[in-house]
Steps between C-alpha positions, in 0.01 A plus 500: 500500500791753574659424171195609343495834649920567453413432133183768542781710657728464223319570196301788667728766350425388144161518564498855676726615207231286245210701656623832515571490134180448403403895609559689209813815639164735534264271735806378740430844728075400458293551736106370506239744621392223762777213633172274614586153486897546453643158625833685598595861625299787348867534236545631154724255272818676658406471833422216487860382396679791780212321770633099379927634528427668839296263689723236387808661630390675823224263616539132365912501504483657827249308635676180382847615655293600851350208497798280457687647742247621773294288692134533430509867346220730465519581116329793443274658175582781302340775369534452098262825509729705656784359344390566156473826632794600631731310228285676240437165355290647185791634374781225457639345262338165421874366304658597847228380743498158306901471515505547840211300554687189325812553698290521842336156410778356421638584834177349680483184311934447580392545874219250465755216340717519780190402741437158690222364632531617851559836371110480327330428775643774714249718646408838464148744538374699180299811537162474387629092422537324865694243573732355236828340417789587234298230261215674498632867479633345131127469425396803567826670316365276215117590529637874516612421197211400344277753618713730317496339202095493531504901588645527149313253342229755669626812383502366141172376507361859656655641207363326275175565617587877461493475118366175364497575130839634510787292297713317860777659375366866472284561845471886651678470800452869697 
C-alpha cells in the first residue's frame, strides 16, 4: 500500500506541470465570480502551483523531520490564505514555482527512502487531523496532492462554463 502512494508521490510533479499547461498564459491568473464547490483552496492556476511548493516544503517536510525526531509532535496547519497573501502568490512565475517545486519533491521523496518501518509508525498529532503516524501523514501529503490537481481540474471546468461556444484554445480570460 505505501509503494502505491511513493509512486503517487513521484509522478505528482508531472501531473501538476501536465495540468497547469492546460490554462491558456491569459486564464492562469483566473478567477471565477463564485469558488462554490472548489475541491481545493479558493487558487487561481498560479496559486495553486506557489500553494503545492510551499505547503510541501514548510508543512509536510517539516512535519516529517518533527515527527521523526520528536516524540509525538503537535504538527500544526497553515494558513495557505495568508500565505498566498503575503508571498504575493498571483504574481510568480509558474517556470520558477514548478522548478522549485520538482527540486522540493525530490528532497521529500529521498527522505522517505531512507525510512524503516519503525520510523512509519511513529506518532505524531495533526491539526484539524488527530491522531496519526508518519504512514499516514504520507497519505494526506498524497491526498493534498490530489485535491490540487481536482482544484484545477475545477478551475478549467469553471472556465469553460464562462464561454461555452468559444474555440478551448481561444477563451476570454479577464
Amino acid at each position: 500500500m505505501l509503494s502505491l502512494t511513493l509512486n503517487a508521490l513521484a509522478v505528482f510533479p508531472d501531473q501538476l506541470q501536465a495540468h497547469f499547461a492546460a490554462f491558456p498564459t491569459a486564464c492562469r491568473h483566473w478567477r471565477p465570480e463564485s469558488w462554490e464547490g472548489i475541491p481545493s483552496e479558493p487558487f487561481s492556476a498560479i496559486e495553486q502551483l506557489c500553494h503545492v511548493r510551499d505547503i510541501e516544503v514548510e508543512g509536510y517536510q517539516l512535519r516529517i523531520r518533527r515527527t521523526l525526531s520528536e516524540d509525538n509532535p503537535l504538527l500544526l496547519s497553515l494558513d495557505g490564505a495568508a500565505m498566498a497573501r503575503e508571498r504575493r502568490y498571483a504574481e510568480a512565475d509558474a517556470d520558477s514555482v514548478l522548478a522549485e517545486f520538482r527540486r522540493a519533491r525530490r528532497e521529500t521523496l529521498a527522505l522517505l527512502g531512507t525510512l524503516d518501518a519503525a520510523q512509519l509508525q511513529r506518532p505524531a498529532r495533526f491539526e484539524g487531523y488527530g491522531e496519526l503516524t508518519l504512514r499516514s501523514l504520507l497519505h494526506y501529503l498524497c491526498s493534498h496532492d490530489q485535491q490540487h490537481l481536482a482544484g484545477l481540474q475545477w478551475l478549467l471546468g469553471k472556465l469553460a462554463a464562462t464561454a461555452p461556444h468559444a474555440p478551448a484554445s481561444t477563451p476570454t480570460c479577464n
